[in-house]
CHARMM-style PDB file with segment names, atoms N, HN, CA, C and O in Angstrom:
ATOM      1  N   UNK     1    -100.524  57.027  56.741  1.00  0.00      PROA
ATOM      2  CA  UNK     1     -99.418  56.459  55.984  1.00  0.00      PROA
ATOM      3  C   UNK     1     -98.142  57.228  56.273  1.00  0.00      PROA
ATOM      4  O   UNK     1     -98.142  58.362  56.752  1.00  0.00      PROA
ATOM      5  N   UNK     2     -97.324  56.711  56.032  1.00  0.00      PROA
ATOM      6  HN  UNK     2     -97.324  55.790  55.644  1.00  0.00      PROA
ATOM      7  CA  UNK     2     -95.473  57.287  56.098  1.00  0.00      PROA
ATOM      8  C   UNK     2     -95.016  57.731  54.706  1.00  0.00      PROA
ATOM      9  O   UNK     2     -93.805  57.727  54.484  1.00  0.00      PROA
ATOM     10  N   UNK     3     -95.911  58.135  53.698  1.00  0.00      PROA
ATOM     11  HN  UNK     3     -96.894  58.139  53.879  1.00  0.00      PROA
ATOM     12  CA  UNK     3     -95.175  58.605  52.764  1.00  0.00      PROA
ATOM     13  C   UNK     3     -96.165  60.043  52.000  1.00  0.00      PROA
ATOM     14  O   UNK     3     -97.336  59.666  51.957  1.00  0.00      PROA
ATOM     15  N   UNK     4     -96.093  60.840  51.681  1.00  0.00      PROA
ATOM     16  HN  UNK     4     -95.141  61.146  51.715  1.00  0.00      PROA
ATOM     17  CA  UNK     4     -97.099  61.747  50.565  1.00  0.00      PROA
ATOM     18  C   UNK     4     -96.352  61.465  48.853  1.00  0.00      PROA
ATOM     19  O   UNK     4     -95.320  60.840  48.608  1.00  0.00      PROA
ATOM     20  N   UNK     5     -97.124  62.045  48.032  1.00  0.00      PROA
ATOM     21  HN  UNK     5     -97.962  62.553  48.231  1.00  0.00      PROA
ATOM     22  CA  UNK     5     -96.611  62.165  46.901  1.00  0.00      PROA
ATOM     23  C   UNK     5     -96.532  63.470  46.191  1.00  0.00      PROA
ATOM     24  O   UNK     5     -97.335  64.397  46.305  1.00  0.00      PROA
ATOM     25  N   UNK     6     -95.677  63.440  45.594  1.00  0.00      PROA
ATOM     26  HN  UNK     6     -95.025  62.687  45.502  1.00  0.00      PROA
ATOM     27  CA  UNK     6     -95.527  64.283  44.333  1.00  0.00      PROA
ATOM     28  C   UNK     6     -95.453  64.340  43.385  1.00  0.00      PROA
ATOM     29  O   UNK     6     -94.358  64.189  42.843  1.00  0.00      PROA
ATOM     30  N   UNK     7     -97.048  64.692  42.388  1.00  0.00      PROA
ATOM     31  HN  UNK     7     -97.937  64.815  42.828  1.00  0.00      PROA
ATOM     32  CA  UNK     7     -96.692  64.331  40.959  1.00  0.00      PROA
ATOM     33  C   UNK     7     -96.423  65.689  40.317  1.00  0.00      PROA
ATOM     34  O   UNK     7     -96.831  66.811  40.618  1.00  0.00      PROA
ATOM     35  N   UNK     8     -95.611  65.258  39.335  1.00  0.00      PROA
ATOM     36  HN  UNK     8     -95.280  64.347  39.090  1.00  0.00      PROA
ATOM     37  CA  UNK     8     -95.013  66.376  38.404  1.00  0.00      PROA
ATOM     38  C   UNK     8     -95.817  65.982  37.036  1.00  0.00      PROA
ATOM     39  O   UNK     8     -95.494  64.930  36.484  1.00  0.00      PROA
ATOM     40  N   UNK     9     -96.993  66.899  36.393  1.00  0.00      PROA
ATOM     41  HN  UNK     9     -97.255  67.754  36.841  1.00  0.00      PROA
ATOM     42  CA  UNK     9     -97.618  66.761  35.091  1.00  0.00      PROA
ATOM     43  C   UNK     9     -98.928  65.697  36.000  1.00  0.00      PROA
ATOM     44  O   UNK     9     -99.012  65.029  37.031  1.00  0.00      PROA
ATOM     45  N   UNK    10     -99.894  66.150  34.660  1.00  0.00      PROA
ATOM     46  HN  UNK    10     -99.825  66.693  33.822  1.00  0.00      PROA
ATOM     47  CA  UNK    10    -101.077  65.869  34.723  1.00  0.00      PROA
ATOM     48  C   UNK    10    -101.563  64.612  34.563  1.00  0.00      PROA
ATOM     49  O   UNK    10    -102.727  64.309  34.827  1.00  0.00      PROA
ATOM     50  N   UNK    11    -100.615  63.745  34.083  1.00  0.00      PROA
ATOM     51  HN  UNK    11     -99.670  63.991  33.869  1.00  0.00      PROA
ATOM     52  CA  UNK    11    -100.775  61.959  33.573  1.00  0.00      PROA
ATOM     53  C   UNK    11    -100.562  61.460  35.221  1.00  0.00      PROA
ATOM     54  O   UNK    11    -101.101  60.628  35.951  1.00  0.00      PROA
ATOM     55  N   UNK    12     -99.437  62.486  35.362  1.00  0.00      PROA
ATOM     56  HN  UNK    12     -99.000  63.162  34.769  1.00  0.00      PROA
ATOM     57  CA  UNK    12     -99.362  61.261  37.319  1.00  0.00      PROA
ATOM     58  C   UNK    12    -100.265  61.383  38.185  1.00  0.00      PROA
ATOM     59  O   UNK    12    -100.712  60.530  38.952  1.00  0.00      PROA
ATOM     60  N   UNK    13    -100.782  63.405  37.960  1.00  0.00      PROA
ATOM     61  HN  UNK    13    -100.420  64.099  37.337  1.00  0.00      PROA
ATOM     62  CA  UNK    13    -101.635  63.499  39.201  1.00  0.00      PROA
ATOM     63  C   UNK    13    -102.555  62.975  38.999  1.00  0.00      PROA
ATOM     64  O   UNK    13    -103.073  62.686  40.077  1.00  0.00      PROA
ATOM     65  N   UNK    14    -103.424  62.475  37.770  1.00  0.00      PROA
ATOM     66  HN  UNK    14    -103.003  62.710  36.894  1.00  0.00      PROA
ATOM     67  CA  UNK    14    -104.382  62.013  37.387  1.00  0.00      PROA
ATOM     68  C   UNK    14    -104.962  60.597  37.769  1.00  0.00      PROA
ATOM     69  O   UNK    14    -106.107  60.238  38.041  1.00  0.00      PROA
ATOM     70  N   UNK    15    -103.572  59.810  37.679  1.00  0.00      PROA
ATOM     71  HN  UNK    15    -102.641  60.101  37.457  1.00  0.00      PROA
ATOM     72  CA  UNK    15    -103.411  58.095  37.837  1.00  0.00      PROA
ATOM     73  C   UNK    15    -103.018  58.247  39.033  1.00  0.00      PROA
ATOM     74  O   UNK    15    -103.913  57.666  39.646  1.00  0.00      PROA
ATOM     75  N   UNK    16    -102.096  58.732  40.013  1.00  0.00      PROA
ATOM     76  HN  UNK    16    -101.368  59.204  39.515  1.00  0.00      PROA
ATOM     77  CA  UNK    16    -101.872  58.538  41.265  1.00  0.00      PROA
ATOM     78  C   UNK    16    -103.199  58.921  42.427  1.00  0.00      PROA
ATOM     79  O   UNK    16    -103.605  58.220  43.354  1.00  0.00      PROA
ATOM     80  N   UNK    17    -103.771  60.572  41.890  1.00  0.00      PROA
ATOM     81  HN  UNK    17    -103.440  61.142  41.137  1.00  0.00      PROA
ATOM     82  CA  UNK    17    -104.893  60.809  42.599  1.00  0.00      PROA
ATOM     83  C   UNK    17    -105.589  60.047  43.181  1.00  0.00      PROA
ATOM     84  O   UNK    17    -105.701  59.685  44.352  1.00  0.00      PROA
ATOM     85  N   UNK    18    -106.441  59.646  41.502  1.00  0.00      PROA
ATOM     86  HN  UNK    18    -106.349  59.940  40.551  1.00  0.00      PROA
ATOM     87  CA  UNK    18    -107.625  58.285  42.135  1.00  0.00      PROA
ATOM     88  C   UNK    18    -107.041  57.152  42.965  1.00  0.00      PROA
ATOM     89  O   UNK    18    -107.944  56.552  43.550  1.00  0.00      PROA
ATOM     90  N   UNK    19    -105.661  56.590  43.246  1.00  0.00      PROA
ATOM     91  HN  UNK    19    -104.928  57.077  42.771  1.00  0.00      PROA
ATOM     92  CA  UNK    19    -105.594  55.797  44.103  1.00  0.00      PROA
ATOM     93  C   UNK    19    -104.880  55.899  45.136  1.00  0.00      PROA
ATOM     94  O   UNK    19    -104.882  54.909  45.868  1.00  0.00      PROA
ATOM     95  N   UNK    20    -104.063  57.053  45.546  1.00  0.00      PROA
ATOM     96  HN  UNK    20    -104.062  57.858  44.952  1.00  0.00      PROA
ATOM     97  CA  UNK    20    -104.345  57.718  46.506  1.00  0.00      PROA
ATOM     98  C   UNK    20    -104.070  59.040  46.907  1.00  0.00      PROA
ATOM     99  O   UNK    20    -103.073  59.625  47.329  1.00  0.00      PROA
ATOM    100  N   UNK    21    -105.628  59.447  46.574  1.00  0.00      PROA
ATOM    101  HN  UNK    21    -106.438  58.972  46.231  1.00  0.00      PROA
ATOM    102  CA  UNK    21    -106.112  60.780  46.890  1.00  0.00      PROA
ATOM    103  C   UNK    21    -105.683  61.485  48.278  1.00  0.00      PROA
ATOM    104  O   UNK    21    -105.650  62.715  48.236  1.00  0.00      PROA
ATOM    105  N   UNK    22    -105.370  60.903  49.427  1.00  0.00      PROA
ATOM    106  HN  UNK    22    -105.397  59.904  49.461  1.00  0.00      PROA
ATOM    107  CA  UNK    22    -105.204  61.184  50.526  1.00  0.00      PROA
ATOM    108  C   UNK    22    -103.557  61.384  51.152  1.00  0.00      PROA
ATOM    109  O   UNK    22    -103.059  61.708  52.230  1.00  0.00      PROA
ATOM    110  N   UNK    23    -103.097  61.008  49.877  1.00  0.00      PROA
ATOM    111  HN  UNK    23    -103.501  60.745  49.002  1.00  0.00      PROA
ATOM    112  CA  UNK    23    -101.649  60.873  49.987  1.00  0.00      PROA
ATOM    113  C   UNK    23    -101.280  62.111  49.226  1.00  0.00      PROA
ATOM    114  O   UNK    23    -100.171  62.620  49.386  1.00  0.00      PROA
ATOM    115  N   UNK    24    -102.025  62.533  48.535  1.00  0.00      PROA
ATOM    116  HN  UNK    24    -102.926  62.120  48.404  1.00  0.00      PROA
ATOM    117  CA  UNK    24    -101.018  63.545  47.656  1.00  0.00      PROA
ATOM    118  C   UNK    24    -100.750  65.051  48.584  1.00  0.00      PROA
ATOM    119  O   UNK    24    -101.484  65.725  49.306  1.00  0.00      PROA
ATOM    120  N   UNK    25     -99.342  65.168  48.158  1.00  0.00      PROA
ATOM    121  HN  UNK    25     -98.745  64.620  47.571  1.00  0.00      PROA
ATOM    122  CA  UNK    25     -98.791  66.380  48.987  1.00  0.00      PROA
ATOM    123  C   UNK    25     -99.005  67.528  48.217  1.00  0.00      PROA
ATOM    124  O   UNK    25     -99.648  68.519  48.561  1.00  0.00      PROA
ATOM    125  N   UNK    26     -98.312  67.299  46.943  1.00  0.00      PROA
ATOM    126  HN  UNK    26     -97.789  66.494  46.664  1.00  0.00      PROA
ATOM    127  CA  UNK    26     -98.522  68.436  45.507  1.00  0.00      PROA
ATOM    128  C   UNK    26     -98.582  67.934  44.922  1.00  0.00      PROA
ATOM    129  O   UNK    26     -98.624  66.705  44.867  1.00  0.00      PROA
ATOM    130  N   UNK    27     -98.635  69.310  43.659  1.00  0.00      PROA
ATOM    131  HN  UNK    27     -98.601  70.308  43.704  1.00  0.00      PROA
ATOM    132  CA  UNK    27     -98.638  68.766  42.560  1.00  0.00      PROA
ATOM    133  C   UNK    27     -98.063  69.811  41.519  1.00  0.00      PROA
ATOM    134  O   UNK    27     -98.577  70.917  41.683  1.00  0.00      PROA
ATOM    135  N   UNK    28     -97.348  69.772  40.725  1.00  0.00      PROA
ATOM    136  HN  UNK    28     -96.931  68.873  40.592  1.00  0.00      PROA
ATOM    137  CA  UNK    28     -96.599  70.582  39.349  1.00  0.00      PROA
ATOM    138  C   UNK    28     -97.311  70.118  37.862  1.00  0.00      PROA
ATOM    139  O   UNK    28     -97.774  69.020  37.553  1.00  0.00      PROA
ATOM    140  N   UNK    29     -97.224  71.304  37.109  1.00  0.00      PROA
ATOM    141  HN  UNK    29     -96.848  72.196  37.360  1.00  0.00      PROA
ATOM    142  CA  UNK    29     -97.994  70.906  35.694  1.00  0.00      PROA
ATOM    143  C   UNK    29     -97.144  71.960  35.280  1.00  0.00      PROA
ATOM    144  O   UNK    29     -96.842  72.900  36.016  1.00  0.00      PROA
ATOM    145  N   UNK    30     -96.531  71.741  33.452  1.00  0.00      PROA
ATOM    146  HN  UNK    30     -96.777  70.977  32.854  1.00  0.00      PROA
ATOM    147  CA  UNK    30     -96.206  72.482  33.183  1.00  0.00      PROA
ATOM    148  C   UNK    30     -94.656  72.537  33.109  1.00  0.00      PROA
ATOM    149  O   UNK    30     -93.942  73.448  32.688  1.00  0.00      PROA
ATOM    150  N   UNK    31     -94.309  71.299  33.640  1.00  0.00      PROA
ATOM    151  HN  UNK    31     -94.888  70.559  33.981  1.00  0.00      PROA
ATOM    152  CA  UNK    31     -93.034  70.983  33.823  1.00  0.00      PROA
ATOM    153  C   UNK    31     -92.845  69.789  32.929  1.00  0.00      PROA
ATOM    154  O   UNK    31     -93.631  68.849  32.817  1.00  0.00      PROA
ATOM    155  N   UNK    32     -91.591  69.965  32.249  1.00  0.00      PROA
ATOM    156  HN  UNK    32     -90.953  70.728  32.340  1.00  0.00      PROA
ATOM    157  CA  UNK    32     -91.212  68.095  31.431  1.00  0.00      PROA
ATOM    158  C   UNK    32     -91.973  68.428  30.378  1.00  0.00      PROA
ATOM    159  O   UNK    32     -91.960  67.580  29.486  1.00  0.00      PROA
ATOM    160  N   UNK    33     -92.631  69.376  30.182  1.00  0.00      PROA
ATOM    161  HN  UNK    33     -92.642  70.065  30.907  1.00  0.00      PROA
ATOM    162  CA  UNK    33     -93.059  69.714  28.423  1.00  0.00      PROA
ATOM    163  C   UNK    33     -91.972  70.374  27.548  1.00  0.00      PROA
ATOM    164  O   UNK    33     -92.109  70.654  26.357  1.00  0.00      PROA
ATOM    165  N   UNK    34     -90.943  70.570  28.255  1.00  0.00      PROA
ATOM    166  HN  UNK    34     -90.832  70.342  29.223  1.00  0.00      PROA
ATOM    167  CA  UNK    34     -89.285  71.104  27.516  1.00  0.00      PROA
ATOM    168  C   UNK    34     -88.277  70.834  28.405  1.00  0.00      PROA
ATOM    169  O   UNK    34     -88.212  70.951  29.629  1.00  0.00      PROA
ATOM    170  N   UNK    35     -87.439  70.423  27.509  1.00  0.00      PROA
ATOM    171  HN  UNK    35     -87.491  70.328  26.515  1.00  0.00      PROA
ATOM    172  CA  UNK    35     -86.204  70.146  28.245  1.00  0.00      PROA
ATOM    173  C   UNK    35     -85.695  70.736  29.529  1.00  0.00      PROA
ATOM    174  O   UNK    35     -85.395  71.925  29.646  1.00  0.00      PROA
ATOM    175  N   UNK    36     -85.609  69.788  30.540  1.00  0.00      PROA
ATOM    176  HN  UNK    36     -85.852  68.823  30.444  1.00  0.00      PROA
ATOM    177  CA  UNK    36     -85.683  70.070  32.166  1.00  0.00      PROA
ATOM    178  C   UNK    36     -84.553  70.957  32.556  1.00  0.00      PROA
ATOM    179  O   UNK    36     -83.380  70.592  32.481  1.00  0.00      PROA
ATOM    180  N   UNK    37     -84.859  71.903  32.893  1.00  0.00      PROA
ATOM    181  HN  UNK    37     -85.812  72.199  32.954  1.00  0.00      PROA
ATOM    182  CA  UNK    37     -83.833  73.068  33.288  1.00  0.00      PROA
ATOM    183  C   UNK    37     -83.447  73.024  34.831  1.00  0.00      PROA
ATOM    184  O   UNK    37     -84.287  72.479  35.547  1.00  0.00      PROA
ATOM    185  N   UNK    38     -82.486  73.435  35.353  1.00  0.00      PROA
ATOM    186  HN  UNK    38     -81.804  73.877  34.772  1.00  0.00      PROA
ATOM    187  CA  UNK    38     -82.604  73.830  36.580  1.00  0.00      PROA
ATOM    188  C   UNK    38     -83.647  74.244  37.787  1.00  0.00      PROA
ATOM    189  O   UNK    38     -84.099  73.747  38.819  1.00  0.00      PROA
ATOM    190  N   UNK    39     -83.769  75.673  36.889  1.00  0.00      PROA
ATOM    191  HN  UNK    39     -83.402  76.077  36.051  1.00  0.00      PROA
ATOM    192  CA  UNK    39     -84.821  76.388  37.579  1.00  0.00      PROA
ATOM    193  C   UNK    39     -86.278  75.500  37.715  1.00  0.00      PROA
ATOM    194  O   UNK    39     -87.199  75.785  38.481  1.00  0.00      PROA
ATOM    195  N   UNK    40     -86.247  74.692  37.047  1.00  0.00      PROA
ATOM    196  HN  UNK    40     -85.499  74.461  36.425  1.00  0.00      PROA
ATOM    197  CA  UNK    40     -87.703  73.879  37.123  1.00  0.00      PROA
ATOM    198  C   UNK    40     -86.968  73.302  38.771  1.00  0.00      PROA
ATOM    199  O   UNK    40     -86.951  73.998  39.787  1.00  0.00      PROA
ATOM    200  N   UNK    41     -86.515  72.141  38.679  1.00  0.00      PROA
ATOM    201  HN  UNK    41     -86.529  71.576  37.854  1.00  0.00      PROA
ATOM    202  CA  UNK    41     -85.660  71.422  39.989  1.00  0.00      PROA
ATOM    203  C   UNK    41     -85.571  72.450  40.789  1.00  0.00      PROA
ATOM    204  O   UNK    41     -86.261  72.195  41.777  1.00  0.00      PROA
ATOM    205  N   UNK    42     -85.086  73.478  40.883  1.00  0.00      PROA
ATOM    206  HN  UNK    42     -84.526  73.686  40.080  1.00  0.00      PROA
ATOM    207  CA  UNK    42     -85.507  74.667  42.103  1.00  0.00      PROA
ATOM    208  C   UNK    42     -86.447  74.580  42.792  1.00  0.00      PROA
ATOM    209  O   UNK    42     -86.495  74.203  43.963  1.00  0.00      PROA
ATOM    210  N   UNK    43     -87.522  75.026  41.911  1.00  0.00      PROA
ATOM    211  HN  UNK    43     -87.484  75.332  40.960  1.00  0.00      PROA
ATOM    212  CA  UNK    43     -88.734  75.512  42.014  1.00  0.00      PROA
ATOM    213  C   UNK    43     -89.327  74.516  43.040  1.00  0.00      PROA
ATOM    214  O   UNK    43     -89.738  74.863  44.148  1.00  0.00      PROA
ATOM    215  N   UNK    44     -89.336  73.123  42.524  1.00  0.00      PROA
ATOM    216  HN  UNK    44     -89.002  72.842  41.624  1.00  0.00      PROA
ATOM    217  CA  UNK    44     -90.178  72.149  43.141  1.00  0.00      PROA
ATOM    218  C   UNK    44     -89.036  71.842  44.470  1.00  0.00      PROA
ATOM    219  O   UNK    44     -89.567  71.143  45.333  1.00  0.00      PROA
ATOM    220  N   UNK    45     -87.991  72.120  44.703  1.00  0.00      PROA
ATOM    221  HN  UNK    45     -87.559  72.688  44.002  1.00  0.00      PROA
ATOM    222  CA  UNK    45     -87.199  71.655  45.389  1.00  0.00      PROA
ATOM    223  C   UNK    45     -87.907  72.663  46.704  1.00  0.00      PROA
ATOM    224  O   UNK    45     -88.261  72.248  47.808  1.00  0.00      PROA
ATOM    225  N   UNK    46     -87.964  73.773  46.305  1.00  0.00      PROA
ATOM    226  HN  UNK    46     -87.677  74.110  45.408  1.00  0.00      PROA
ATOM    227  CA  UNK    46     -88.301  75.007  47.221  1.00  0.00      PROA
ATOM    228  C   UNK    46     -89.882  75.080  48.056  1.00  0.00      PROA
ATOM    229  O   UNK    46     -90.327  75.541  49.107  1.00  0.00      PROA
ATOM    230  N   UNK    47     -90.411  74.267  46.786  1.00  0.00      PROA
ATOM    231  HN  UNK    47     -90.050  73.892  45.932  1.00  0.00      PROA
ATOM    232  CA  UNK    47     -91.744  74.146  47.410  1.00  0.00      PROA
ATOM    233  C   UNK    47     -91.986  72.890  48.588  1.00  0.00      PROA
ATOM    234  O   UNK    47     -92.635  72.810  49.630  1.00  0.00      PROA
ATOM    235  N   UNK    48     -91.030  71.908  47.761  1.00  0.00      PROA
ATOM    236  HN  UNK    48     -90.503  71.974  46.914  1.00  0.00      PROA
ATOM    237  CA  UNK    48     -91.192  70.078  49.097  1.00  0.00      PROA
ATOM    238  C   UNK    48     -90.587  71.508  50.346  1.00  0.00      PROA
ATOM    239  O   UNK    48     -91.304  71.880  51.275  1.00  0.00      PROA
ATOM    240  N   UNK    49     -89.469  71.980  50.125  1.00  0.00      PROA
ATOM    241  HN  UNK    49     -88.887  71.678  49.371  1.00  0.00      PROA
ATOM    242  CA  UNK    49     -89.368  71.996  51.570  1.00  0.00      PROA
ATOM    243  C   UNK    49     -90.240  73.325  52.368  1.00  0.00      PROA
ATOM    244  O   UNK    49     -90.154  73.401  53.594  1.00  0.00      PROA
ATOM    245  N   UNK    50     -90.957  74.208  51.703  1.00  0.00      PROA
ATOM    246  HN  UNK    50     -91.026  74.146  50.708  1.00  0.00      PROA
ATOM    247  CA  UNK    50     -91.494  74.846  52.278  1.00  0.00      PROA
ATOM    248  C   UNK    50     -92.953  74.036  52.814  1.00  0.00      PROA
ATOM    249  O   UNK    50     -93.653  74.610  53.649  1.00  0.00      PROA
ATOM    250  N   UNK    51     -93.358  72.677  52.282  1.00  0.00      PROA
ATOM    251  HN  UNK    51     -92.790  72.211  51.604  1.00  0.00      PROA
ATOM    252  CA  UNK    51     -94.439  72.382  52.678  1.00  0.00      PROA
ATOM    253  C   UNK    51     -94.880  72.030  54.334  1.00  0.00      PROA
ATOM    254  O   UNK    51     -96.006  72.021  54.830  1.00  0.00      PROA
ATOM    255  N   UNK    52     -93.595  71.759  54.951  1.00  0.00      PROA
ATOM    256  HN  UNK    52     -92.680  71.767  54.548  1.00  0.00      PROA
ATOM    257  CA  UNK    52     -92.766  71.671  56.197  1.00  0.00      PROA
ATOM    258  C   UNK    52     -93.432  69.682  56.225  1.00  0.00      PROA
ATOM    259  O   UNK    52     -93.793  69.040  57.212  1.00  0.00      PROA
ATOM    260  N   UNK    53     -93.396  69.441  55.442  1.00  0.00      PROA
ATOM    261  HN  UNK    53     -93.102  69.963  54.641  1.00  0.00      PROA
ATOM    262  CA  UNK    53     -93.401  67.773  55.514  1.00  0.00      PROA
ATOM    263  C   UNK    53     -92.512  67.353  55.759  1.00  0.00      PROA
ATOM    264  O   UNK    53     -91.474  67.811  55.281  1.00  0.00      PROA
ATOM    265  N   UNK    54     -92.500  65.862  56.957  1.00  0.00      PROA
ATOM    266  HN  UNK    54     -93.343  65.490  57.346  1.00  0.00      PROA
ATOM    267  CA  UNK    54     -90.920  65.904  57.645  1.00  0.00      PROA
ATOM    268  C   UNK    54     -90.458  64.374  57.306  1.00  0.00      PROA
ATOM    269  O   UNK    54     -91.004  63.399  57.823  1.00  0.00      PROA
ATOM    270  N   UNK    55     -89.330  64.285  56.325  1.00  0.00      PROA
ATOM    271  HN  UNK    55     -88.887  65.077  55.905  1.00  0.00      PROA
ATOM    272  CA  UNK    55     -89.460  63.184  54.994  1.00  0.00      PROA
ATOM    273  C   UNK    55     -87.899  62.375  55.821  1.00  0.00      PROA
ATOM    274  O   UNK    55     -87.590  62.593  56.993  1.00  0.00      PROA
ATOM    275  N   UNK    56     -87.539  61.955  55.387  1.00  0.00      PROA
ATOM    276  HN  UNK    56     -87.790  61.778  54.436  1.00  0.00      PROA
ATOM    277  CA  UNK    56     -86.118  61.339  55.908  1.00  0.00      PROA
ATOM    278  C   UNK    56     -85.217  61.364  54.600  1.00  0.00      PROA
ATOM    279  OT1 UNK    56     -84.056  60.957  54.643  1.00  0.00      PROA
TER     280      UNK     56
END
């Protein structure tokens, strides 16, 4: 496929997993349980691009 995913919290990775398991790139938990800060958006920003996945 031409795309991976990224779920943020345990409801997406959960429902996206089972349908497609083969797609998922990451995953974050622990995030969006309090008001979304920066440093959260960092964090995950730092990780897509360290995964060296090559996205458009």
């Amino acid at each position: 496929t031409s795309f991976k995913i990224i779920a943020i919290g345990d409801k997406s990775r959960s429902m996206l997993g089972r349908l497609f398991k083969n797609d998922m790139l990451m995953h974050f938990v622990d995030i969006g349980k309090k008001p979304p800060l920066f440093e959260d958006a960092s964090v995950i920003a730092q990780e897509i691009l360290k995964s060296g996945y090559q996205y458009d």
